[in-house]
PDBQT receptor file of N, H, CA, C and O in Angstrom, charges set to zero:
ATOM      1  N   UNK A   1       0.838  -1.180   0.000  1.00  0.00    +0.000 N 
ATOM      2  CA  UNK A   1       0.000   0.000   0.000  1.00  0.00    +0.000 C 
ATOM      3  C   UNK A   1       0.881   1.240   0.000  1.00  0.00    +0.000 C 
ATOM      4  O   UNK A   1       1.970   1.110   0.559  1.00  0.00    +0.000 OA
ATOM      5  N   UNK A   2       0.568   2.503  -0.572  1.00  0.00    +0.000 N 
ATOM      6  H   UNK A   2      -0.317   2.608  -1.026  1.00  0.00    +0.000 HD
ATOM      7  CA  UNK A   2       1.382   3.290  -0.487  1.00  0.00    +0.000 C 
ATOM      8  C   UNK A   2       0.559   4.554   0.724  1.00  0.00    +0.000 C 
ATOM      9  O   UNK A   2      -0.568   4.701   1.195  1.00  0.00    +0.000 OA
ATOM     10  N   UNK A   3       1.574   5.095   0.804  1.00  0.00    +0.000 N 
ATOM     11  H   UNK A   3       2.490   4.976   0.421  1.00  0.00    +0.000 HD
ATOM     12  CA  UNK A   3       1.208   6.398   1.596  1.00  0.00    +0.000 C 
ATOM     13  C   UNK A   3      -0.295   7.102   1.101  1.00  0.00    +0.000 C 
ATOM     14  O   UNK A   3      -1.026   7.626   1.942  1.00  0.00    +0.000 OA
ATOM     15  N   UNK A   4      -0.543   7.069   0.132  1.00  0.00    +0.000 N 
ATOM     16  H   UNK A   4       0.051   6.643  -0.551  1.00  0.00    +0.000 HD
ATOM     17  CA  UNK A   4      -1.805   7.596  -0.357  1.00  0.00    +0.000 C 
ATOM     18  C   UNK A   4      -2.739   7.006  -0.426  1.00  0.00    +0.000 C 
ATOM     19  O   UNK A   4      -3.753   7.560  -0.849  1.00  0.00    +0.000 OA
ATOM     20  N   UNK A   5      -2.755   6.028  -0.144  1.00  0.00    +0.000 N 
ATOM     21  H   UNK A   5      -1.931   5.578   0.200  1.00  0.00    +0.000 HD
ATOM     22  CA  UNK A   5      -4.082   4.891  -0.163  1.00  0.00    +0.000 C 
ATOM     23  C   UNK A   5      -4.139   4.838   1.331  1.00  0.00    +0.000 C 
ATOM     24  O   UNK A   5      -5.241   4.716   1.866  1.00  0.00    +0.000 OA
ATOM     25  N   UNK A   6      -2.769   4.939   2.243  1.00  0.00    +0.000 N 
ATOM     26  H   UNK A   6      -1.873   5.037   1.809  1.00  0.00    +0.000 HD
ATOM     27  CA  UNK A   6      -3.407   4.483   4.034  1.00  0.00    +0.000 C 
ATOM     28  C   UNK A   6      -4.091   5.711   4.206  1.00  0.00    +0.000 C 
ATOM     29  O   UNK A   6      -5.162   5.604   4.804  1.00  0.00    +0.000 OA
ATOM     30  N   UNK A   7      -3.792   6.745   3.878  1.00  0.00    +0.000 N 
ATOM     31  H   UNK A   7      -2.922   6.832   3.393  1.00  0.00    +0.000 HD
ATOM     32  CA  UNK A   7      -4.091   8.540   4.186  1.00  0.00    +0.000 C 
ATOM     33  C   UNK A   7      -5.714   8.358   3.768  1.00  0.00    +0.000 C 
ATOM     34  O   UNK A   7      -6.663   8.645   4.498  1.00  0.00    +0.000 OA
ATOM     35  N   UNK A   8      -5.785   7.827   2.452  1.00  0.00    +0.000 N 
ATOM     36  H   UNK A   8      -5.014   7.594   1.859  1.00  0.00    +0.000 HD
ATOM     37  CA  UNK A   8      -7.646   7.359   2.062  1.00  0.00    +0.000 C 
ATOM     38  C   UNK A   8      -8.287   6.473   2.973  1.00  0.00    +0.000 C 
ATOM     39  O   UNK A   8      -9.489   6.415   3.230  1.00  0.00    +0.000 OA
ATOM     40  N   UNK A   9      -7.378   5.805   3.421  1.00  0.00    +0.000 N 
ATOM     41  H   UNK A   9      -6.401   5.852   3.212  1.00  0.00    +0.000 HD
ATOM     42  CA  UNK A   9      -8.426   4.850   4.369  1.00  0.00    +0.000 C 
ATOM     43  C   UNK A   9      -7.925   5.439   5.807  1.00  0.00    +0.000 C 
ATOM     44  O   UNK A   9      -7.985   4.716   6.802  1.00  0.00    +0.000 OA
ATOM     45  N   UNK A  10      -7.574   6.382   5.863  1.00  0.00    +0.000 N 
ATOM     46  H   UNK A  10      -7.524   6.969   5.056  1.00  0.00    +0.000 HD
ATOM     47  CA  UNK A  10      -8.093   6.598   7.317  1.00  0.00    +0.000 C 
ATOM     48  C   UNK A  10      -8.820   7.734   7.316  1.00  0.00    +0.000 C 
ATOM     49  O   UNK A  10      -9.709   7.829   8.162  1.00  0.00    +0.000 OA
ATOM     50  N   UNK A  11      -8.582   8.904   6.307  1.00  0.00    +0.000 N 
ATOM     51  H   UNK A  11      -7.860   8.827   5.620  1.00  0.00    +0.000 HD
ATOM     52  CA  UNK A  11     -10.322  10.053   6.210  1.00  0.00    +0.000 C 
ATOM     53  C   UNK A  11     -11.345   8.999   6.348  1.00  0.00    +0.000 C 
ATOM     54  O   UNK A  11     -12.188   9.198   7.224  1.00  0.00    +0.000 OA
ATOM     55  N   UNK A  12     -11.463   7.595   5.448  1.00  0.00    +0.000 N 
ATOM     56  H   UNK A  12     -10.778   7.433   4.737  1.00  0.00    +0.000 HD
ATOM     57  CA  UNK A  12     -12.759   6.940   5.061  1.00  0.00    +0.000 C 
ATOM     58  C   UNK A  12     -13.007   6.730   6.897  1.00  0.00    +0.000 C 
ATOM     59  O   UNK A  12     -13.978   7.074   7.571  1.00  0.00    +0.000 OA
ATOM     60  N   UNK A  13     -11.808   6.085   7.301  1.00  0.00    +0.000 N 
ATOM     61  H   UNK A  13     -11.019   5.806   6.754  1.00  0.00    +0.000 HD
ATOM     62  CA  UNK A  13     -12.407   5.737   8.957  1.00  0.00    +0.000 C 
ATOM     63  C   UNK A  13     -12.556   6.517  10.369  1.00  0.00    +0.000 C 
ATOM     64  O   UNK A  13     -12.890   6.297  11.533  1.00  0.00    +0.000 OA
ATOM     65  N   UNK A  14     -12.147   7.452   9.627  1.00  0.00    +0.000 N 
ATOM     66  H   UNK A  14     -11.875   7.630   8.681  1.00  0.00    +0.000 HD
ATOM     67  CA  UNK A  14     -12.286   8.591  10.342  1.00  0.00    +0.000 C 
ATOM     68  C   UNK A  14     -13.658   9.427  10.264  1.00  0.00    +0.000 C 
ATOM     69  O   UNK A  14     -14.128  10.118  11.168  1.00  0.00    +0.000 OA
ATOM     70  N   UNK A  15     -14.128   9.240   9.146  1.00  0.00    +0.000 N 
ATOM     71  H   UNK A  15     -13.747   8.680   8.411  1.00  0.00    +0.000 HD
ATOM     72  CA  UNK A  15     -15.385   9.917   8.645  1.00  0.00    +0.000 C 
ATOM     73  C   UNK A  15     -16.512   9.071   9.534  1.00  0.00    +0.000 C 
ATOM     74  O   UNK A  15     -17.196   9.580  10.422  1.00  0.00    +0.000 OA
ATOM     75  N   UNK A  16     -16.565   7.710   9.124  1.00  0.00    +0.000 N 
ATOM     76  H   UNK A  16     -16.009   7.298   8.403  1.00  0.00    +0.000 HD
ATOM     77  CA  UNK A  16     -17.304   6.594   9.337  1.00  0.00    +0.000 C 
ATOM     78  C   UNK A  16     -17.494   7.054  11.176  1.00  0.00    +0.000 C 
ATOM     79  O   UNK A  16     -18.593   7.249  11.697  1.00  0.00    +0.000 OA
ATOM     80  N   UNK A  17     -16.474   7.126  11.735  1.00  0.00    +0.000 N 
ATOM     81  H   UNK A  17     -15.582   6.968  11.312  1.00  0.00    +0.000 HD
ATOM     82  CA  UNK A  17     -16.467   7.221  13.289  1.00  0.00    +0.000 C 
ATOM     83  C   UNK A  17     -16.961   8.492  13.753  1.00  0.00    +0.000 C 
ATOM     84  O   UNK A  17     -17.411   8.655  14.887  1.00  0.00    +0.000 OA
ATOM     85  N   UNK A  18     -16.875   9.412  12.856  1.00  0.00    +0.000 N 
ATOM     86  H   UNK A  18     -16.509   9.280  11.935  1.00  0.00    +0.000 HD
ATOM     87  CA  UNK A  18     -17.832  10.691  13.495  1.00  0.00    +0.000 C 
ATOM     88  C   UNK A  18     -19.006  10.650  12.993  1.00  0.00    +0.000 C 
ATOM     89  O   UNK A  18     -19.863  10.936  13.829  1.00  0.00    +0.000 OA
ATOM     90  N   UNK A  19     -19.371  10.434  12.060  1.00  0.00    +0.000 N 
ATOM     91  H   UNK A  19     -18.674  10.202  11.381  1.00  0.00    +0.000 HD
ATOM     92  CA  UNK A  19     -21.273  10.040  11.501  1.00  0.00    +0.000 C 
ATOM     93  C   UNK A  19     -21.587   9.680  12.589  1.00  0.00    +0.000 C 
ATOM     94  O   UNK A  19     -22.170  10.375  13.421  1.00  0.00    +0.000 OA
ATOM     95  N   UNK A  20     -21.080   8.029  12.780  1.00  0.00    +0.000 N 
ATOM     96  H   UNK A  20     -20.606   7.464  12.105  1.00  0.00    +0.000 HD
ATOM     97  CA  UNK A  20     -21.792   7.188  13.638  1.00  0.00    +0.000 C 
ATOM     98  C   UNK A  20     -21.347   7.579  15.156  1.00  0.00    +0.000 C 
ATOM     99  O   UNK A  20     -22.339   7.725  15.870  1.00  0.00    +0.000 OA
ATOM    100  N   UNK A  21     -20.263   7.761  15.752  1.00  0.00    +0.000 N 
ATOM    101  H   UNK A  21     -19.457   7.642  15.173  1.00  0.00    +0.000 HD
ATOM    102  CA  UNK A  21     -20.424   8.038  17.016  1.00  0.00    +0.000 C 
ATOM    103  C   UNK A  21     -20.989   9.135  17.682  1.00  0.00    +0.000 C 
ATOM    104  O   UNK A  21     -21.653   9.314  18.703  1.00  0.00    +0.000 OA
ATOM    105  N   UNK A  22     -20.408   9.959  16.579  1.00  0.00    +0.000 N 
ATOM    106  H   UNK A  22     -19.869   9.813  15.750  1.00  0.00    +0.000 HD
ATOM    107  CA  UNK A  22     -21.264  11.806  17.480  1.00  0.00    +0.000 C 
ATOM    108  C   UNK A  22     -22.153  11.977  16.559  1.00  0.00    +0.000 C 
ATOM    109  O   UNK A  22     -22.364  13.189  16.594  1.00  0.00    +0.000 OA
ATOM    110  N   UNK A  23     -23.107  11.318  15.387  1.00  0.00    +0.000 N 
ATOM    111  H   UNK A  23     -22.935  10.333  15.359  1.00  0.00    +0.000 HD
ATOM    112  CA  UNK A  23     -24.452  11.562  15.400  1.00  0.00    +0.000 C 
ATOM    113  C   UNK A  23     -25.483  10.530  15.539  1.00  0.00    +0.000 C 
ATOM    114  O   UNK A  23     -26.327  10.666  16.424  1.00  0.00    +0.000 OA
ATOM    115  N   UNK A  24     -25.510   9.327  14.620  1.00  0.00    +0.000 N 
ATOM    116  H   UNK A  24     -24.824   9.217  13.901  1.00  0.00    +0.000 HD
ATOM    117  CA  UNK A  24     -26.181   8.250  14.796  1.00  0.00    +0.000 C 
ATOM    118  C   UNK A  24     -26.030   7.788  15.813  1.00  0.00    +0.000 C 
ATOM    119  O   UNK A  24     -27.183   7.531  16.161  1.00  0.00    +0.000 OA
ATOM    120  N   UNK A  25     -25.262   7.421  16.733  1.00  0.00    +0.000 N 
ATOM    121  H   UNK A  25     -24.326   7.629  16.450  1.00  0.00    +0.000 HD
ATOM    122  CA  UNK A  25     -25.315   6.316  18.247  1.00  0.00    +0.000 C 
ATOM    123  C   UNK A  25     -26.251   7.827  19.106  1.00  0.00    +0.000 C 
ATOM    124  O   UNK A  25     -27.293   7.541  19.697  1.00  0.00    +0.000 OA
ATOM    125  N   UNK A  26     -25.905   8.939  19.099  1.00  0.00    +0.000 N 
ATOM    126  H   UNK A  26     -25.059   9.171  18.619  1.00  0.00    +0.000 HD
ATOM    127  CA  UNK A  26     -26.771   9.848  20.079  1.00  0.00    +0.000 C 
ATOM    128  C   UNK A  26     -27.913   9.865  19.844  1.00  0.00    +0.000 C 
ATOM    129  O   UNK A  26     -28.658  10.015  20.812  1.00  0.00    +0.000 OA
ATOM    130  N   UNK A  27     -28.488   9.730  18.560  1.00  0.00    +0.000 N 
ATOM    131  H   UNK A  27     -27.882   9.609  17.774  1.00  0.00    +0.000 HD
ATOM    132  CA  UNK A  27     -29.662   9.954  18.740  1.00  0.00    +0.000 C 
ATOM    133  C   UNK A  27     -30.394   8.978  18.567  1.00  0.00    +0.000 C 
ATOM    134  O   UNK A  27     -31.613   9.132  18.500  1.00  0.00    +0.000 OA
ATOM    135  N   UNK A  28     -29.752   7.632  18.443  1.00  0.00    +0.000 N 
ATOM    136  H   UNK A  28     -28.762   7.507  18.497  1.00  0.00    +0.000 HD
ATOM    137  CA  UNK A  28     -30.333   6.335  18.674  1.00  0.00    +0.000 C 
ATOM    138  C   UNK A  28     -30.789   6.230  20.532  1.00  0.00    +0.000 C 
ATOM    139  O   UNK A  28     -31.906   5.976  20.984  1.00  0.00    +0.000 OA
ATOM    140  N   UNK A  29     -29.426   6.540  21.366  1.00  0.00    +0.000 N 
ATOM    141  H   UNK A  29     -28.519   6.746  20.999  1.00  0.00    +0.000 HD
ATOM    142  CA  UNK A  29     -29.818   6.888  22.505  1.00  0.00    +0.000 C 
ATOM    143  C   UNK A  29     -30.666   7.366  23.083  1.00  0.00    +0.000 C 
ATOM    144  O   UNK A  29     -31.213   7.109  24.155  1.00  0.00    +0.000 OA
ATOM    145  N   UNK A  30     -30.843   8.431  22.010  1.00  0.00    +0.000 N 
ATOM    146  H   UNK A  30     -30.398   8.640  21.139  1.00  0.00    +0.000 HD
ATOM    147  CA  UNK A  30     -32.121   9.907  22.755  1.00  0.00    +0.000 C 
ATOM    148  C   UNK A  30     -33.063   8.994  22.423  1.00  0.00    +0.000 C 
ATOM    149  O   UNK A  30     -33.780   8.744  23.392  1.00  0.00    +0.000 OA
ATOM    150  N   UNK A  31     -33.409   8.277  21.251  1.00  0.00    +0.000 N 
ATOM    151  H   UNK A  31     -32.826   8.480  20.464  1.00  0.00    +0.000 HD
ATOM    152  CA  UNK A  31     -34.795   7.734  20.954  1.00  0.00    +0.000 C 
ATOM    153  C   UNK A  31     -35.190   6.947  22.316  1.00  0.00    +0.000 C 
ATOM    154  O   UNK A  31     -36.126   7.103  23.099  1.00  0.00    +0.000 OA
ATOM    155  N   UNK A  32     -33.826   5.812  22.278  1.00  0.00    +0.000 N 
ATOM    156  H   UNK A  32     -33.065   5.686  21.642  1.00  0.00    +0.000 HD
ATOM    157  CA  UNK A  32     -34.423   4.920  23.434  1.00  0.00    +0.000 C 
ATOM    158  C   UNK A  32     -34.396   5.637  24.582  1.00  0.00    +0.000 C 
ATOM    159  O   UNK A  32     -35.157   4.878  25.182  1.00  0.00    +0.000 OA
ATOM    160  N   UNK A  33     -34.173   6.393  25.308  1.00  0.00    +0.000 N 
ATOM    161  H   UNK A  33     -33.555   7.010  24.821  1.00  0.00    +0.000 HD
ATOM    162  CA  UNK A  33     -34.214   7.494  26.251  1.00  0.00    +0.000 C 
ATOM    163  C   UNK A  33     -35.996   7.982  26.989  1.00  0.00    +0.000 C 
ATOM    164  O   UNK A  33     -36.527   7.986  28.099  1.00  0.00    +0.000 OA
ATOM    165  N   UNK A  34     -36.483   8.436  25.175  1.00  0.00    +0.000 N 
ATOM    166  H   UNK A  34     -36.052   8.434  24.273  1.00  0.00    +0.000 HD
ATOM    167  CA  UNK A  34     -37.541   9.181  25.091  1.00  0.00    +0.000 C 
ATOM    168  C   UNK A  34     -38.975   8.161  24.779  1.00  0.00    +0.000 C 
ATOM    169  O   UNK A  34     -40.186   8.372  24.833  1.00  0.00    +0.000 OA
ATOM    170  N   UNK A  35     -38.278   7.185  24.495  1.00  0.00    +0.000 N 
ATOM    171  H   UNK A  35     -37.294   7.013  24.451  1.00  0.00    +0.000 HD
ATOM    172  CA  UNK A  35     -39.468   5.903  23.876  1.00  0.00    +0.000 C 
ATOM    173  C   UNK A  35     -40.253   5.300  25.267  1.00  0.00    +0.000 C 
ATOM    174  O   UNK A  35     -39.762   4.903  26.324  1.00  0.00    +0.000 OA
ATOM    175  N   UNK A  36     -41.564   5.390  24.866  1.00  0.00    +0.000 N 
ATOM    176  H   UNK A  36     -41.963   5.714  24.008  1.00  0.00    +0.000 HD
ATOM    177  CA  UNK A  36     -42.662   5.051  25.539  1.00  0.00    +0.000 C 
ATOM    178  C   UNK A  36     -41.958   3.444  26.275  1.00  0.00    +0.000 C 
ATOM    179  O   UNK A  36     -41.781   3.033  27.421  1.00  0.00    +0.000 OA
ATOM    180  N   UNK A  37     -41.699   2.864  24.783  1.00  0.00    +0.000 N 
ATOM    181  H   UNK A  37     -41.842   3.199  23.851  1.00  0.00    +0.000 HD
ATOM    182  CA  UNK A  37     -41.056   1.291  25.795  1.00  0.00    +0.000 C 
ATOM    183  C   UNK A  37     -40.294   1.165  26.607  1.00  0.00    +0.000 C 
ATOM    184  O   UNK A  37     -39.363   1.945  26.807  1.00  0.00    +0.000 OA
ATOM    185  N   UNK A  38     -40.592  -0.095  27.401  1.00  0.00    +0.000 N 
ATOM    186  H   UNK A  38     -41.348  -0.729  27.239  1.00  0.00    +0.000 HD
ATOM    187  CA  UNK A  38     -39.558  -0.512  28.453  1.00  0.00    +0.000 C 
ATOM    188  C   UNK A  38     -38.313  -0.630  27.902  1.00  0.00    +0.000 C 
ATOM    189  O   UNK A  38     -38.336  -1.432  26.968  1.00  0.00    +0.000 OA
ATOM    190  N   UNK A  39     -36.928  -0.018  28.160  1.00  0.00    +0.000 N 
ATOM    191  H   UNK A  39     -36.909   0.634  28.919  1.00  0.00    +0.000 HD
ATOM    192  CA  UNK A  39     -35.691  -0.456  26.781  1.00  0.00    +0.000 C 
ATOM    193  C   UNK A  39     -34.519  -0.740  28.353  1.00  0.00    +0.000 C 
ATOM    194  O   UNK A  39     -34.353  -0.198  29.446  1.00  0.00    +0.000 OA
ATOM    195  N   UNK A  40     -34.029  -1.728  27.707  1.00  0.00    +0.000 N 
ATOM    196  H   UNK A  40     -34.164  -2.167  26.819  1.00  0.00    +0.000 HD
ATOM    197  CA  UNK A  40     -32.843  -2.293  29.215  1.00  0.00    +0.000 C 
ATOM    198  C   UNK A  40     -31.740  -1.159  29.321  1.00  0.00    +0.000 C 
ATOM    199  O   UNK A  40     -31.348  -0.657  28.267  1.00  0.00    +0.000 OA
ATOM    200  N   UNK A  41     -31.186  -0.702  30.596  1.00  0.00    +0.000 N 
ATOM    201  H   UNK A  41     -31.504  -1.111  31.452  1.00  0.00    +0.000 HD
ATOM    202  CA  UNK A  41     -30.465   0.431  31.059  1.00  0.00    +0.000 C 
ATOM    203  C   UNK A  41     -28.829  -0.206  30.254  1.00  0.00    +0.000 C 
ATOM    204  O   UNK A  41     -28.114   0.643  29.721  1.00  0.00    +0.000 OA
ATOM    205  N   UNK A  42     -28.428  -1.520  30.242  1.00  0.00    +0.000 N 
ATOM    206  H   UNK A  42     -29.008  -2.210  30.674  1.00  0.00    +0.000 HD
ATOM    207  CA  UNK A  42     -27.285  -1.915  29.590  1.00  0.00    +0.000 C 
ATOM    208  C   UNK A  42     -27.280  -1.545  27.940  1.00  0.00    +0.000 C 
ATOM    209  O   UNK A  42     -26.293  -1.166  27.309  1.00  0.00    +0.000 OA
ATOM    210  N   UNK A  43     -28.652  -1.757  27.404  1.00  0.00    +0.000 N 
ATOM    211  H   UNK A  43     -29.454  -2.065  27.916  1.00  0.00    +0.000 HD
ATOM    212  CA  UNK A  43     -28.615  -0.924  26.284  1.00  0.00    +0.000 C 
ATOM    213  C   UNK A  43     -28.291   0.499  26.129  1.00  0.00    +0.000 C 
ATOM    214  O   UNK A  43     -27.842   0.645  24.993  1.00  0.00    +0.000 OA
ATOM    215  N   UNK A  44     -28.311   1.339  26.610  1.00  0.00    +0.000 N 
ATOM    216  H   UNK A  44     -28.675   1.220  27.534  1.00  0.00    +0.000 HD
ATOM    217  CA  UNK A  44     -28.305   2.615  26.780  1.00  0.00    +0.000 C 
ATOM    218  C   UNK A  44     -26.740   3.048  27.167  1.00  0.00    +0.000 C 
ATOM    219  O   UNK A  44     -25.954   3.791  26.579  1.00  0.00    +0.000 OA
ATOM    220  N   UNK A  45     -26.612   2.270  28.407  1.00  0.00    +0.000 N 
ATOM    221  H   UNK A  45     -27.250   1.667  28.884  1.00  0.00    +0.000 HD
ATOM    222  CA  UNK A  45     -24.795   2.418  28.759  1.00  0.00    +0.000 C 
ATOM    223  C   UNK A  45     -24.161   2.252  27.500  1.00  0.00    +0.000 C 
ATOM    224  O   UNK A  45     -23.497   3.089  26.890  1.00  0.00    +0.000 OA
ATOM    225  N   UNK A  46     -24.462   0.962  27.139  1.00  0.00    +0.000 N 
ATOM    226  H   UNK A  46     -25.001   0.282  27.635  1.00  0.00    +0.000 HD
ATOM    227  CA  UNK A  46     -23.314   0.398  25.600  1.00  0.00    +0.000 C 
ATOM    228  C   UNK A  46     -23.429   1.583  24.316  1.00  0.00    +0.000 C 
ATOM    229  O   UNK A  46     -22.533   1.687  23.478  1.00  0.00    +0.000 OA
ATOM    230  N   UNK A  47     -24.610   2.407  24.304  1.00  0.00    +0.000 N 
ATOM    231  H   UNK A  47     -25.338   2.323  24.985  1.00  0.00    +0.000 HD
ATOM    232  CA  UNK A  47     -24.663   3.696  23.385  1.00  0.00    +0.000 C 
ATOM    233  C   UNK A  47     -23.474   4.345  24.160  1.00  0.00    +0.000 C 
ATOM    234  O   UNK A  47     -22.314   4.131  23.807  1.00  0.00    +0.000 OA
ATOM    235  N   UNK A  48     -23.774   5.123  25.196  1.00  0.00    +0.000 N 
ATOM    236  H   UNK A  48     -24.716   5.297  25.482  1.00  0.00    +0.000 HD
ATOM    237  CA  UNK A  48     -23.194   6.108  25.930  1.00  0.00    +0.000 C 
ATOM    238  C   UNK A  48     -21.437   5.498  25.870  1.00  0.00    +0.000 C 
ATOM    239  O   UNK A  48     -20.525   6.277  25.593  1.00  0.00    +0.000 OA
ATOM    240  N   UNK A  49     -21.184   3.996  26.180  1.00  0.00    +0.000 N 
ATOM    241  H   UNK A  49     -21.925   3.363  26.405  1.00  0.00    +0.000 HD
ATOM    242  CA  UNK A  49     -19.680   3.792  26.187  1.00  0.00    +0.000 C 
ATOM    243  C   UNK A  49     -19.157   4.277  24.510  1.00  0.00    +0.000 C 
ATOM    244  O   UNK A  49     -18.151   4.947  24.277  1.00  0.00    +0.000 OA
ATOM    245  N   UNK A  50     -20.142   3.732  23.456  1.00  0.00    +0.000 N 
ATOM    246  H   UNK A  50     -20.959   3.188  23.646  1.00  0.00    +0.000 HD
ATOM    247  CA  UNK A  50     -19.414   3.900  22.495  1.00  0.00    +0.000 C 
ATOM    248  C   UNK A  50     -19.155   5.374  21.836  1.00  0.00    +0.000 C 
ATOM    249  O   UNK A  50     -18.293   5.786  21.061  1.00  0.00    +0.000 OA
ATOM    250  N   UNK A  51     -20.526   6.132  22.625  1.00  0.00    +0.000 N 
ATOM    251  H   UNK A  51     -21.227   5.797  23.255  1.00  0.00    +0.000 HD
ATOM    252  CA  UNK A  51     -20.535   7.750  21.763  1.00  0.00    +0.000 C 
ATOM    253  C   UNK A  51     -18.533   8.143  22.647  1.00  0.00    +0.000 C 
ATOM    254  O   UNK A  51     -17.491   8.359  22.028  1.00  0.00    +0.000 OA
ATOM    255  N   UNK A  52     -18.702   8.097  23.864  1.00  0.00    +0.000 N 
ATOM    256  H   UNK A  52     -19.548   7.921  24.367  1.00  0.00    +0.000 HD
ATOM    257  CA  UNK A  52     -17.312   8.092  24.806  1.00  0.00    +0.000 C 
ATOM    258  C   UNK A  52     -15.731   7.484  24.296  1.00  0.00    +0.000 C 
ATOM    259  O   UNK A  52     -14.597   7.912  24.509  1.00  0.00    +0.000 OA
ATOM    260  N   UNK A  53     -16.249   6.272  23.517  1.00  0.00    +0.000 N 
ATOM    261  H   UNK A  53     -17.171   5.924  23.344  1.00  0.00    +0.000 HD
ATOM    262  CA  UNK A  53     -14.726   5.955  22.606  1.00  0.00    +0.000 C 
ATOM    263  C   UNK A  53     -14.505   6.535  21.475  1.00  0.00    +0.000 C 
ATOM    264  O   UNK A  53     -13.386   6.570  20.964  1.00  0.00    +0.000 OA
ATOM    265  N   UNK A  54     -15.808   7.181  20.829  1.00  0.00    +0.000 N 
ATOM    266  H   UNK A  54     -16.718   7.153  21.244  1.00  0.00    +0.000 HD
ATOM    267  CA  UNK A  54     -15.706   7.614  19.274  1.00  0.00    +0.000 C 
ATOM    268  C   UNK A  54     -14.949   9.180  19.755  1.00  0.00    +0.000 C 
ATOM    269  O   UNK A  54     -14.080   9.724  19.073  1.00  0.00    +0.000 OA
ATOM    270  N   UNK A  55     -15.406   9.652  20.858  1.00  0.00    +0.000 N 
ATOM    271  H   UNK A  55     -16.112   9.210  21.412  1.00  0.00    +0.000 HD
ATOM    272  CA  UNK A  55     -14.946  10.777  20.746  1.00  0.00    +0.000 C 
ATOM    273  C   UNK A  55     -13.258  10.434  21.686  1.00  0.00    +0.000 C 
ATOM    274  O   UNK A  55     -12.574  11.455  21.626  1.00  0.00    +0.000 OA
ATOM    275  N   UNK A  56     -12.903   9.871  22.070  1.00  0.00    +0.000 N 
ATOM    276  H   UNK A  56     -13.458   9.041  22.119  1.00  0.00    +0.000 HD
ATOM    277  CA  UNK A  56     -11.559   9.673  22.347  1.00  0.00    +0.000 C 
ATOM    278  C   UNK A  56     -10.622   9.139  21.208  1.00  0.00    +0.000 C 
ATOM    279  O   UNK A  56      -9.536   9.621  20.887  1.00  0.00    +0.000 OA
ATOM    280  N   UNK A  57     -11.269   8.015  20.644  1.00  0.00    +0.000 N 
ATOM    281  H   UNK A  57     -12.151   7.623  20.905  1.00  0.00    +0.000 HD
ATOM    282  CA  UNK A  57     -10.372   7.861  19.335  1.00  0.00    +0.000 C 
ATOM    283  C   UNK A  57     -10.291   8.901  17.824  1.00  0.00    +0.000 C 
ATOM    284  O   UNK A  57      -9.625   8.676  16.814  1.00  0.00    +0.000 OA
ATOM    285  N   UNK A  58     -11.186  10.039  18.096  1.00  0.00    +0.000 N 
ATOM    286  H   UNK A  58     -11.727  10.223  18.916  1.00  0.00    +0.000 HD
ATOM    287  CA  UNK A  58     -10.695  10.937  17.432  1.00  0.00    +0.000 C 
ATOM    288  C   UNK A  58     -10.163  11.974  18.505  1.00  0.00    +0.000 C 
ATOM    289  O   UNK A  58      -9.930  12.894  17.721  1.00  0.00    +0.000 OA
ATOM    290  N   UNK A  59      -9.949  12.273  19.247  1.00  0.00    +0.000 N 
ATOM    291  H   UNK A  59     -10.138  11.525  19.884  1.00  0.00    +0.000 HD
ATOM    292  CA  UNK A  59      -9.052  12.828  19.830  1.00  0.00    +0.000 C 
ATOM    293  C   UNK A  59      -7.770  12.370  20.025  1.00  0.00    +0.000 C 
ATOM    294  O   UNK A  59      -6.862  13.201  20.036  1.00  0.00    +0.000 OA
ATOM    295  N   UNK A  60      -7.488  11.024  20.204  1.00  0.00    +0.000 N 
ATOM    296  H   UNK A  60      -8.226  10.349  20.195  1.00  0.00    +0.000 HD
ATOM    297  CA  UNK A  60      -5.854  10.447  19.637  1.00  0.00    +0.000 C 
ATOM    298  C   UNK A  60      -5.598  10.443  18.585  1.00  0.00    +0.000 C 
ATOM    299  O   UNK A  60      -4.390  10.581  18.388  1.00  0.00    +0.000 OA
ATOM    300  N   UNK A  61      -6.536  10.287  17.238  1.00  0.00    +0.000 N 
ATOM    301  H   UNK A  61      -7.516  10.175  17.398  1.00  0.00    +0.000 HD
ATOM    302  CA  UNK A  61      -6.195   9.981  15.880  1.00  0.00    +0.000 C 
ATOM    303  C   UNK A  61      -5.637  11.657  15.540  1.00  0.00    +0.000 C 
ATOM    304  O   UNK A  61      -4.764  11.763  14.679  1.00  0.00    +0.000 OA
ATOM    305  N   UNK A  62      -6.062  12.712  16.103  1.00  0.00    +0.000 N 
ATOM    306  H   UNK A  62      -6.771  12.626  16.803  1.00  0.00    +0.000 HD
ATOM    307  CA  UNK A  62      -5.870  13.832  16.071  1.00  0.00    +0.000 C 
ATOM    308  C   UNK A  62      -4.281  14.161  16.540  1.00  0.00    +0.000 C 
ATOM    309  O   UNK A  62      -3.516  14.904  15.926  1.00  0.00    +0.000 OA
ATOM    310  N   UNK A  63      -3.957  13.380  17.851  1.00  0.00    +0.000 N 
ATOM    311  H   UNK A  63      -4.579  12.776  18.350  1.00  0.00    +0.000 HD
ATOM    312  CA  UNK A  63      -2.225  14.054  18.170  1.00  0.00    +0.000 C 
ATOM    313  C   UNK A  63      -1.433  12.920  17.240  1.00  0.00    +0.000 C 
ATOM    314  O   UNK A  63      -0.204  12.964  17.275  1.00  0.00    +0.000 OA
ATOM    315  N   UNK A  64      -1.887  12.197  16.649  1.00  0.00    +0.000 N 
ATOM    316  H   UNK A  64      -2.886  12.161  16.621  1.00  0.00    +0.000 HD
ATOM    317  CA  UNK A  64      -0.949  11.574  15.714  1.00  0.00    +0.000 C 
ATOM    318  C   UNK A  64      -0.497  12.547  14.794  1.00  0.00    +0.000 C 
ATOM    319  O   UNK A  64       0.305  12.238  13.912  1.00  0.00    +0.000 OA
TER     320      UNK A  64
């Protein structure tokens, strides 16, 4: 692989990890949060752990 293809695949995974961690997993959360149904509290943590790693692993991918 050369230097220009790892540099493409890490915008691509870098992109992928802010969509989904700081928008889709939050407001999947808020739904189950706000939803009339009974929804299990371990569901909700496992949102909250992952919105918490997405935003740390772009904060290390950042001092690289």
């Amino acid at each position: 692989m050369t230097p220009h293809d790892v540099r493409a695949l890490f915008y691509a995974l870098f992109s992928l990890n802010i969509i989904g961690g700081h928008f889709l997993i939050p407001v999947l959360v808020i739904t189950f949060l706000f939803s009339k149904a009974k929804c299990d509290a371990t569901l909700i943590n496992f949102g909250i752990i992952l919105m918490l790693t997405s935003v740390i692993n772009c904060l290390l991918s950042v001092i690289q």
